[in-house]
C-alpha positions, -999 to 999 in steps of 0.1 A, spaced: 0 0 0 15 35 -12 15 61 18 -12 85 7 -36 52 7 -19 46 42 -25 83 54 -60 85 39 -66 54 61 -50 67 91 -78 93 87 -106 75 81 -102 53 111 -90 76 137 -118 104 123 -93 130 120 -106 157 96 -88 193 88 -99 225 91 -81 252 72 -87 285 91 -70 318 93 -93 335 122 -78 340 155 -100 316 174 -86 287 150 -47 293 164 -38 281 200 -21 307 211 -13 347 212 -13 363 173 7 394 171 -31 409 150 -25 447 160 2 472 168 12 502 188 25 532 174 59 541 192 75 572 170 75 581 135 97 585 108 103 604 73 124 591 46 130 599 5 121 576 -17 130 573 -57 107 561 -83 125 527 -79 114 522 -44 148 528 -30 158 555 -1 174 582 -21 207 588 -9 218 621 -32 205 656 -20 196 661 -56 172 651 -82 148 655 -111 116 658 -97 107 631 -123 130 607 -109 113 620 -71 86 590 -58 77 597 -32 80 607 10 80 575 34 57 578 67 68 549 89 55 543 122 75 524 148 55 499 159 50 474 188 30 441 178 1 434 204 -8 401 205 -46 392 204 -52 363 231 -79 338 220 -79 304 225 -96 273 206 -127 265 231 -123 224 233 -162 208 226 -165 171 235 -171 154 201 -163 120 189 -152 136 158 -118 150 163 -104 182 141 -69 191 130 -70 226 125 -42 244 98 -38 280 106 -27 302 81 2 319 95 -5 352 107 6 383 97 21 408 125 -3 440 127 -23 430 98 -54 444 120 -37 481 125 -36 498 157 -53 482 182 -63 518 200 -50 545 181 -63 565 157 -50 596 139 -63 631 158 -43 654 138 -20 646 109 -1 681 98 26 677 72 45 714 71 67 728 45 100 739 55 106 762 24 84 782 4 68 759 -21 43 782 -37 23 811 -35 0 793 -16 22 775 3 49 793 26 74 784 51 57 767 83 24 760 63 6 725 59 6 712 22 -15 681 28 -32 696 -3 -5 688 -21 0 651 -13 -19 620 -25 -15 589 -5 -15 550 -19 -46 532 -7 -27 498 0 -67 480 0 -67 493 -33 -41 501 -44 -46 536 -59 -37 569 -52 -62 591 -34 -59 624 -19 -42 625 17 -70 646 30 -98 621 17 -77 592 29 -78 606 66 -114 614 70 -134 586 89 -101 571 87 -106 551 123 -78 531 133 -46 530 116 -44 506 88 -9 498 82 21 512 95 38 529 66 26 554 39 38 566 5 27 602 0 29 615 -35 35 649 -48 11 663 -69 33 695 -80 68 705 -83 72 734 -60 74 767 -77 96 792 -56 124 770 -40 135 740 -50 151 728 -20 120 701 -5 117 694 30 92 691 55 80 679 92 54 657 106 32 661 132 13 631 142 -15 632 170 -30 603 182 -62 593 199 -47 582 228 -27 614 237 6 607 222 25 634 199 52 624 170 73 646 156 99 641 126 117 659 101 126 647 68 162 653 54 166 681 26 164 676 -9 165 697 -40 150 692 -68 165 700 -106 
């Protein structure tokens, strides 16, 4: 007898059936579900989807500004509840992905992103230009703009952002900005990104 008739009969007589599950309540243990925002930071990123390193570049070749939140993975305790049943289960869990369920408290009070040179007319040292920024909608992968994105936004989805400039600033090319991040829960980030110009 080959050994998947010999498995398939190991089955059948001890009533072993599986279960393929990827809900918490399937796993028999703590899943790392959610996360806790611990600081922020702002990086430069190239249309290649690599951390520019040069303090220069076309604003073609420009992709886009990094949010990324440091994060602490909460775990979400849940247990299989045991039934007594003469028909046993075997239950494959898909394996979890840390924070796949956002923030487990936190959502975004106040989310100011502030120029640090003037950009426009509109647009001066020390004012917000969330105006000028479109965000990428991981669940859908599109852009949409930032202001949109944060309204009814709840808890935090995901733990990095790619925010897209619509415009190439007008009156100084040298780009840079800070963050101001407020949070439901009380806490304040602040970061600044590091300068670059644009040619």
């Amino acid at each position: 007898m080959d050994f998947r008739k010999t498995l398939l009969t190991l089955f059948l007589i001890t009533g072993i059936t599986f279960q393929n599950c990827s809900d918490c309540d399937c796993c028999f243990g703590p899943v790392e579900d959610f996360f806790d925002i611990q600081d922020i930071i702002i990086d430069h990123y190239g249309n290649d989807g690599n951390i520019l390193e040069i303090d220069a570049v076309d604003f073609e070749e420009y992709g886009f500004l990094s949010l990324f939140m440091e994060v602490e993975y909460v775990a979400c305790h849940k247990t299989k509840n045991w039934n007594l049943s003469l028909m046993n289960s075997a239950y494959g869990c898909s394996p979890p992905i840390a924070g796949a369920l956002g923030s487990k408290e936190e959502s975004i009070e106040n989310l100011q992103i502030i120029t640090l040179n003037d950009y426009d007319d509109d647009h001066k040292t020390g004012d917000s230009i969330k105006d000028l920024l479109e965000i990428t909608n991981e669940n859908k992968n599109e852009l949409v703009a930032l202001n949109d994105f944060l309204t009814d936004l709840g808890n935090v989805p995901q733990n990095w952002f790619r925010l897209k400039l619509i415009s190439k600033p007008s009156l100084n090319q040298n780009f840079q900005v800070k963050i101001n991040l407020d949070l439901s829960t009380g806490e304040k980030y602040e970061a600044f990104s590091k300068k670059v110009t644009f040619e």
